[in-house]
N, C-alpha and C positions, 0 to 999 in steps of 0.2 A: 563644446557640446551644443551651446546656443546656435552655433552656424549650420554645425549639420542639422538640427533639429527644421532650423527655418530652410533648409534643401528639400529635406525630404518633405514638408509641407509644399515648398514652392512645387515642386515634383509631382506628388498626388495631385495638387488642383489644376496643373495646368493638363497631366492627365485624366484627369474626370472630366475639363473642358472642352475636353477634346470627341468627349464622346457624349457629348448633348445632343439628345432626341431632336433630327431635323425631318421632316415629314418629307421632304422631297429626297432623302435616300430612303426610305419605303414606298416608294410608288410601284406599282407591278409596272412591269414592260407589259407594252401592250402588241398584239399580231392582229393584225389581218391579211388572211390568205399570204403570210411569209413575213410582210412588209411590217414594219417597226412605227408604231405611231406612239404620241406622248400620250393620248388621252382615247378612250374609247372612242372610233367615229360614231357619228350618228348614220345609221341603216336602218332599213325597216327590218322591225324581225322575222319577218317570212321570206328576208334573206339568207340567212343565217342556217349553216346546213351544223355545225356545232360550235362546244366554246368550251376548251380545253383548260382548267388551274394547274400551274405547277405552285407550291407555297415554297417560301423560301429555301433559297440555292446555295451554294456555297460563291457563288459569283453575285446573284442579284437577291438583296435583302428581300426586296419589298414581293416577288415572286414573279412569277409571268400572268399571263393570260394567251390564248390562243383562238381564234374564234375561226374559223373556214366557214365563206360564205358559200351555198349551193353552184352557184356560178360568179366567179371573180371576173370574166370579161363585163357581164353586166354593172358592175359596180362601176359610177363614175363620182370618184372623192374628192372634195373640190375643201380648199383652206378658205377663210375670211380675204385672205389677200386675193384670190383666184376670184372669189365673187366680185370683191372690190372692182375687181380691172376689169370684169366683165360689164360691170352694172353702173360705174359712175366714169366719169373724164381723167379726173386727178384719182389715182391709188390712193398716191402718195400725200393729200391731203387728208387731217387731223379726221379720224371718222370714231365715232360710238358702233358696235357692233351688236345687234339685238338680235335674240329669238324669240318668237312668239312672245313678245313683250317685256323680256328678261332680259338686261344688260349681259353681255360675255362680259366673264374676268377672266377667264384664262384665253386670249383670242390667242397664242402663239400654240395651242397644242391642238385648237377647233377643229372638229374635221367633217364635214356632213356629205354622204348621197345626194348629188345632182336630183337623183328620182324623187328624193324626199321635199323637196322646196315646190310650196304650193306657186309661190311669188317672193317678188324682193322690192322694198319700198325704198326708193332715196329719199330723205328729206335734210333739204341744207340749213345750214344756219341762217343764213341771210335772209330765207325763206318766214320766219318767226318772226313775233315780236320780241321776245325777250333775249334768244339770242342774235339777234339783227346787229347789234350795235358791239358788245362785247367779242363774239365767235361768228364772225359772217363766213368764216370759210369751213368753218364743222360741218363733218357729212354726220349725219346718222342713216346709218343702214341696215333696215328692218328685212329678216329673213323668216319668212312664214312657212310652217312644215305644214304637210300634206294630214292634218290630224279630222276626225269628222266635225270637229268643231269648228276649226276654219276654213272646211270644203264648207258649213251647212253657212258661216259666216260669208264667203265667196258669194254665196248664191241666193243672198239676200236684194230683194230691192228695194229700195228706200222712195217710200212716197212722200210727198213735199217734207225731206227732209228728217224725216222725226218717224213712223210707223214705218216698221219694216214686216216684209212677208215674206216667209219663204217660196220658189221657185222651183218647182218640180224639173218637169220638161217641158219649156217653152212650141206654144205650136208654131207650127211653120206650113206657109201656103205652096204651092207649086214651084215657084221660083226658090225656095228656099227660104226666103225671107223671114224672119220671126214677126209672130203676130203675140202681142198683150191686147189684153182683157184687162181694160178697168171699168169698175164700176159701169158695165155693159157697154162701155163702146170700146169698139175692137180698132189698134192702130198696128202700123204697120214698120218695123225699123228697118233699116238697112245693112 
């Protein structure tokens, strides 16, 4: 009686262990325009012609998603890895991946619009003090979206350093060249 008793115990928990709440089999699948991605991309929303839920399936727990962008040839979706290779030497060296000042944790599902990245910062390790000596070969690479915060930050100039202004529309003389105004004397950049 004791054996079977300790069976059907052994039994029950290693079936109830079985069925522990794992949050990555709730994930919705995600679409764009067909294509299957882990993590919503990042697009602008005035791309986005809709965005379709299905809630749970008999195939997929966590449900779908479906979004059709107004025009998919325009979308151009680029990974972490895809920027990497674009924007630094080594890929394949040790890199931190940021947006707009926010660590990625999930950089294996990332996904962002080409049209949405204002710029892309590298900054190495060896470059720093603190990690010069520890991580000289850490990339960090900083990807800045196209938000009015960092267009209005863009378009700051910084006088010795420390007081910034913003820049409307810069004038320009005949030849094209930009003319600044400071403090009434007027120079000339190239």
């Amino acid at each position: 009686m004791k054996n079977a008793f300790v069976v059907i115990l052994l039994f029950i928990t290693v079936k109830s262990q079985g069925q522990i709440y794992k949050p990555e089999n709730f994930r919705p699948e995600i679409y764009l325009d067909s294509i299957k991605y882990g993590s919503i991309p990042y697009i602008e929303p005035s791309k986005i012609d809709s965005i379709h839920v299905v809630k749970e399936t008999n195939k997929v727990a966590g449900g779908q998603i479906f979004i059709k962008s107004k025009n998919p040839k325009s979308l151009h979706i680029l990974s972490v890895y895809d920027i990497s290779a674009r924007y630094t030497k080594n890929a394949l060296a040790p890199t931190i991946y940021m947006l707009d000042n926010q660590i990625l944790k999930e950089v294996s599902t990332f996904r962002i619009d080409s049209a949405l990245i204002l710029k892309v910062e590298i900054l190495k390790g060896s470059e720093t003090d603190y990690l010069n000596v520890q991580f000289p070969d850490l990339t960090i690479l900083k990807i800045i979206t196209r938000t009015k915060e960092n267009i209005a930050k863009q378009n700051e100039i910084k006088i010795r350093g420390v007081e910034t202004r913003p820049v409307s529309q810069p004038n320009t003389d005949a030849k094209g060249n930009t003319i600044l105004r400071i403090r009434g004397v007027s120079t000339t950049s190239m």
